[in-house]
C-alpha positions in Angstrom: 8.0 10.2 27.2 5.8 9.1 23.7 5.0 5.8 23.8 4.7 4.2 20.6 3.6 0.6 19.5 5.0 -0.3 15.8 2.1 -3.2 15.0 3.8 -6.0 12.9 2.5 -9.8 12.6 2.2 -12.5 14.6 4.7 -14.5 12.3 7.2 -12.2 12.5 7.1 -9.9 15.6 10.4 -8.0 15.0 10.9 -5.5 12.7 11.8 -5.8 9.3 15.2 -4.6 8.1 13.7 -1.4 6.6 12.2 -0.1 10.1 15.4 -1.4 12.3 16.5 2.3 12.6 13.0 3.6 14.1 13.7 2.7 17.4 17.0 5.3 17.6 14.4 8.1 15.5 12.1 8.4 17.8 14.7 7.8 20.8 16.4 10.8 19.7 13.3 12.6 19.9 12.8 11.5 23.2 10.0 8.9 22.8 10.1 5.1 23.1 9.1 3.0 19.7 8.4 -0.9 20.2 7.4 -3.8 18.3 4.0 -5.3 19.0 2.4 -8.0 16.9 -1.1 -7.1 15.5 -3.3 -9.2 17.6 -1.5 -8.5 21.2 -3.3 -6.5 23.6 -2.4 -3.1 23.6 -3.6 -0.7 26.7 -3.9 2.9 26.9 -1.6 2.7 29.8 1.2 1.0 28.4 1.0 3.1 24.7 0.4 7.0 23.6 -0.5 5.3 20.1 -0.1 2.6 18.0 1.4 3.3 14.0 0.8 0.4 11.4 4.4 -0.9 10.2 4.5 -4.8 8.9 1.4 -6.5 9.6 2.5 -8.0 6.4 -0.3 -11.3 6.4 -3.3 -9.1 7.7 -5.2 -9.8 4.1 -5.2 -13.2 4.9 -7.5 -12.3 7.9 -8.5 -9.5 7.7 -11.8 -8.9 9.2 -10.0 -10.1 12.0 -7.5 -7.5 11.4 -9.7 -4.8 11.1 -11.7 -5.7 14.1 -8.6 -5.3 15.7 -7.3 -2.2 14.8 -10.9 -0.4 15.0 -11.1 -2.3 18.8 -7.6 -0.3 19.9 -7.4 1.4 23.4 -5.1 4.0 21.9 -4.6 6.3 18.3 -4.0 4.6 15.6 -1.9 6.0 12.7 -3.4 5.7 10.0 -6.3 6.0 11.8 -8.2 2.9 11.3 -11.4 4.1 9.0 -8.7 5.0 6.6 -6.9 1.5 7.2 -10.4 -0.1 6.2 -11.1 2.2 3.1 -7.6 1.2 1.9 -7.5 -2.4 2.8 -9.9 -3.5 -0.3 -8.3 -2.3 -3.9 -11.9 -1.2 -5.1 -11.1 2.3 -3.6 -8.9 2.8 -7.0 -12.7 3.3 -8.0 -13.5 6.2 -5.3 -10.2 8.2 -6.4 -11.0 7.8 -10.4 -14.4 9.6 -9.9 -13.0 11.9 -7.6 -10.8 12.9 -10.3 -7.8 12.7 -8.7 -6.3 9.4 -10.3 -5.9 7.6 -13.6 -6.2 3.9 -13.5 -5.4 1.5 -16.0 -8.5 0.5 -17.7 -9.9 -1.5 -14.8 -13.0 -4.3 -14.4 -14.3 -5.9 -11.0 -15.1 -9.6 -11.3 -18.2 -9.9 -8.0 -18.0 -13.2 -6.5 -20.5 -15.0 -8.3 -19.3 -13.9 -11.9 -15.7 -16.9 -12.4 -16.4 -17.4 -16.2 -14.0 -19.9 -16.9 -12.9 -17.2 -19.9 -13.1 -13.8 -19.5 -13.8 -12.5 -23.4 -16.5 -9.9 -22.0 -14.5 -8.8 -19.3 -11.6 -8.2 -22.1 -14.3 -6.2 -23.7 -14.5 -4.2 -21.1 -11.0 -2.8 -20.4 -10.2 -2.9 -24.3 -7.5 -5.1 -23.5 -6.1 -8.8 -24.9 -3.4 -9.2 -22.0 -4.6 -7.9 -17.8 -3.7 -8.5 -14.5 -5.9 -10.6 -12.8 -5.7 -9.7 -8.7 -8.1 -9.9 -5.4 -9.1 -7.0 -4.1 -8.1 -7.9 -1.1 -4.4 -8.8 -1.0 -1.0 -7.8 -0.7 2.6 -8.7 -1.9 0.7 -9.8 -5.0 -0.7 -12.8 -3.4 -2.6 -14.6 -6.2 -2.5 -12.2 -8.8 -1.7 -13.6 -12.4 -1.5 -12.5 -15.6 -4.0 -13.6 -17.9 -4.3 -13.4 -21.8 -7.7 -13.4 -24.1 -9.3 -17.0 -24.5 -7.2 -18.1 -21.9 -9.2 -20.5 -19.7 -8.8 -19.5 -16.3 -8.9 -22.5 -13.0 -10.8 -21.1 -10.5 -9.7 -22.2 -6.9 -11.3 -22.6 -3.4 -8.8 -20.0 -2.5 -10.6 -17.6 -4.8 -12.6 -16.2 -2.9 -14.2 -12.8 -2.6 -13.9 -10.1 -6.0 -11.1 -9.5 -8.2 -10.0 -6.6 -10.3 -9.5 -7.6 -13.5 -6.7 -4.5 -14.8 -4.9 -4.0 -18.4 -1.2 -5.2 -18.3 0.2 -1.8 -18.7 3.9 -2.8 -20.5 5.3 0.5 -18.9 6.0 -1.4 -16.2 8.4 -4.0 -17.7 10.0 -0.6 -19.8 10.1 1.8 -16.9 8.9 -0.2 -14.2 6.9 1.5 -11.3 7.5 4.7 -8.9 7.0 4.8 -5.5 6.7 7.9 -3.7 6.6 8.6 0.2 4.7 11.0 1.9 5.1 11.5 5.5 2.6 14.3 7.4 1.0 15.2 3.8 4.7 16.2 2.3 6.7 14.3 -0.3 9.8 12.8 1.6 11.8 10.5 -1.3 11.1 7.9 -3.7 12.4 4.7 -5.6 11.4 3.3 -8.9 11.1 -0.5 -8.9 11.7 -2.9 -11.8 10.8 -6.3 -12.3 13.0 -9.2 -13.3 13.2 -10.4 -17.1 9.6 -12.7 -17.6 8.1 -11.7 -14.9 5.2 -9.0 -14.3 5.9 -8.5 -10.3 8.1 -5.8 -9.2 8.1 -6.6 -5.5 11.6 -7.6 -4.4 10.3 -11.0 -3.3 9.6 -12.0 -6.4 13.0 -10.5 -8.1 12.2 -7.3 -8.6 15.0 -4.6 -7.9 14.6 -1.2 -6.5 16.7 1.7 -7.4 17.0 5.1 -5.8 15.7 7.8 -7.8 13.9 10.7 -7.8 10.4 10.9 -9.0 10.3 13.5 -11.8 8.3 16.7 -10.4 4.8 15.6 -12.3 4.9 12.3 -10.9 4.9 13.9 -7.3 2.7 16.5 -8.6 0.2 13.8 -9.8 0.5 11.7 -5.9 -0.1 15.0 -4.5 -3.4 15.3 -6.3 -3.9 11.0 -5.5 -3.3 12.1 -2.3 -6.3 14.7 -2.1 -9.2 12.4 -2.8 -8.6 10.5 0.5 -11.6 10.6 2.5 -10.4 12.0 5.5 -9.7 16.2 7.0 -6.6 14.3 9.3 -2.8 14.6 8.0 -1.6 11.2 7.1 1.6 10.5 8.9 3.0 8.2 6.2 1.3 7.3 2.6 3.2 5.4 -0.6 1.6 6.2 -3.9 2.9 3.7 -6.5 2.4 5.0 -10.4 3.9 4.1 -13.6 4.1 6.8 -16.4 2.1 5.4 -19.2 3.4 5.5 -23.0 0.7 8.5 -23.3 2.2 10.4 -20.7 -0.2 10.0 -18.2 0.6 9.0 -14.5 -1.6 5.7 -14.0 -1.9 5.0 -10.1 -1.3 1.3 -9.1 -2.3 1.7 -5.8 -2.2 4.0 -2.5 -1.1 2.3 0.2 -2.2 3.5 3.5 -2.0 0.2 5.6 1.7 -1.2 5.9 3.3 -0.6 3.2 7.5 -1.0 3.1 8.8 2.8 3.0 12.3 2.1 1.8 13.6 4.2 4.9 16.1 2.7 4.1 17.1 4.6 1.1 17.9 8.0 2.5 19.8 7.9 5.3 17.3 11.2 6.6 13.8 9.3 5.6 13.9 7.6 9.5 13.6 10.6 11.3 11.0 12.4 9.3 8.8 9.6 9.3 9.3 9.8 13.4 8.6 13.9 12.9 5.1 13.1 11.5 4.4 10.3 13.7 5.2 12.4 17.0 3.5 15.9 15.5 0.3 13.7 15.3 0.5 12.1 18.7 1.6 15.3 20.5 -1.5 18.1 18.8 -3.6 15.4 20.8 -2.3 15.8 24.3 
C-alpha cells in the first residue's frame, strides 16, 4: 500500500475542508493519505512520498520552509526545486520572456529602493492606480492598493522586494479564473469575484467563487503558462489564475505550484483525479 503524507502547517495540522475527501480518493485506490504538519519528521519508512496541500503560513518562514522540503527523506510532489522557483512572485518575470505569459504591466521595488512615493515606478508600468505586493507572500498578505502621489508608510514588516503591478479593473468586472491541472491535463475551474470596494478575490477577504468553466482560450492560454515551467517532470497538480483583460488578452496573475486551494470541492470527480496524478507519479518510481 502507497503511503502518502499531505504536508499542512503547524497551526493547523488537519486538513482543510476542501481536501477532507482525499483520504477516501486515495483509499479507494488502495493507498493511505495522512496529514502531517510541514516541519514534522517524515522518514522514508513511514511514507512513499510527501504531496504539498495547506502549508498555508510557509511565506512567513520560508527559508525555513524550503529547507525543509529540499531536506525530505522521501518524493516530494511538486518536487521541491519547483516549490522554490514558485515560492517568490519574480518568476512571473521568467514565464513573460519565455513567452508563454502576459503579465500586467509589472515593476519590482529591490529592497533598498522604499521611495516614500512611487511617481517613477508609475512611470514605469504606465499606470496611475497598481497593486502593491511582496514577492514573497500568500493569501494576499500585505498587498495594498496604491494610487499616484500617494505617500506610501513603509513598515519593519516590509521586508524583502515587492512587485509593484497595474490594477487591472477586469478583475472587479469579471473577476479572476482559476484553472486546475492535475498530471499536465486541465481537470475544472472556478472564476472568483471580489466583494463591492474591495480589490482581493480570496474568500477570506469576501470574495465569492463560482463554478464555471473556463472558456477554451483561457485553458488554451494556462496550457501554454504551463509550458515555460522549468522542469521535464509531469506536475501532479498546478492552478493558473488569469483574468481576461478588456483587450482580450489572458493576463496571468500567478501559477501556483506550492499549496494552493484546488476547489476539489467543486466537482464532485476533481478528488479522485487529483489522487490519479498523485499515485501515477509515485508508482513510475517503484
Amino acid at each position: 500500500m502507497d503511503r502518502i503524507a499531505l504536508i499542512t502547517d503547524p497551526g493547523h495540522p488537519g486538513l482543510r475542508a476542501d481536501d477532507v475527501a482525499l483520504p477516501a480518493a486515495f483509499a479507494a485506490r488502495g493507498a493511505e493519505a495522512t496529514p502531517v504538519p510541514w516541519g514534522a519528521s517524515i522518514g522514508a519508512d513511514e511514507f512513499d512520498a510527501a504531496v504539498v496541500r495547506t502549508p498555508w503560513d510557509y511565506f512567513l518562514r520560508p527559508a525555513a520552509f524550503l529547507a525543509w522540503v529540499e531536506g525530505l527523506a522521501v518524493e516530494l510532489l511538486n518536487p521541491a526545486p519547483i516549490v522554490r522557483w514558485n515560492h517568490d512572485k519574480r518568476y512571473l518575470f521568467e514565464l513573460a520572456e519565455r513567452g508563454v505569459a502576459d503579465l500586467p504591466e509589472t515593476a519590482l521595488l529591490a529592497p533598498d529602493e522604499r521611495p516614500a512615493r512611487l511617481d517613477a515606478e508609475f512611470d514605469r508600468i504606465g499606470a496611475d492606480k497598481a497593486v502593491l505586493k511582496p514577492a514573497v507572500s500568500g493569501g494576499a498578505h500585505r498587498t495594498r492598493v496604491v494610487g499616484r502621489g500617494e505617500s506610501i508608510e513603509w513598515t519593519g514588516a516590509d521586508e524583502g522586494v515587492f512587485l509593484l503591478q497595474e490594477h487591472v479593473g477586469a478583475v472587479l468586472t469579471r473577476g479572476e479564473w482559476s484553472l486546475m491541472f492535475f498530471g499536465g491535463r486541465y481537470s475544472h475551474s472556478v472564476r472568483k469575484t471580489a466583494k463591492r470596494g474591495d480589490f482581493r478575490v480570496q474568500s477570506e477577504h469576501g470574495g465569492e467563487v463560482l463554478v464555471e468553466d473556463a472558456p477554451a482560450a483561457l485553458v488554451d492560454a494556462a496550457a501554454r503558462v504551463l509550458q515555460g515551467v522549468p522542469t521535464d517532470a509531469t506536475l501532479p497538480y498546478a492552478r493558473v489564475d488569469l483574468v481576461e483583460a478588456d483587450d482580450g488578452r489572458a493576463l496571468l496573475m500567478e501559477l501556483e505550484l506550492i499549496e494552493p486551494e484546488l476547489f476539489l470541492r467543486s466537482d464532485p470527480d476533481a478528488p479522485a483525479r487529483l489522487v490519479d496524478s498523485v499515485l501515477a507519479q509515485v508508482r513510475s518510481r517503484s
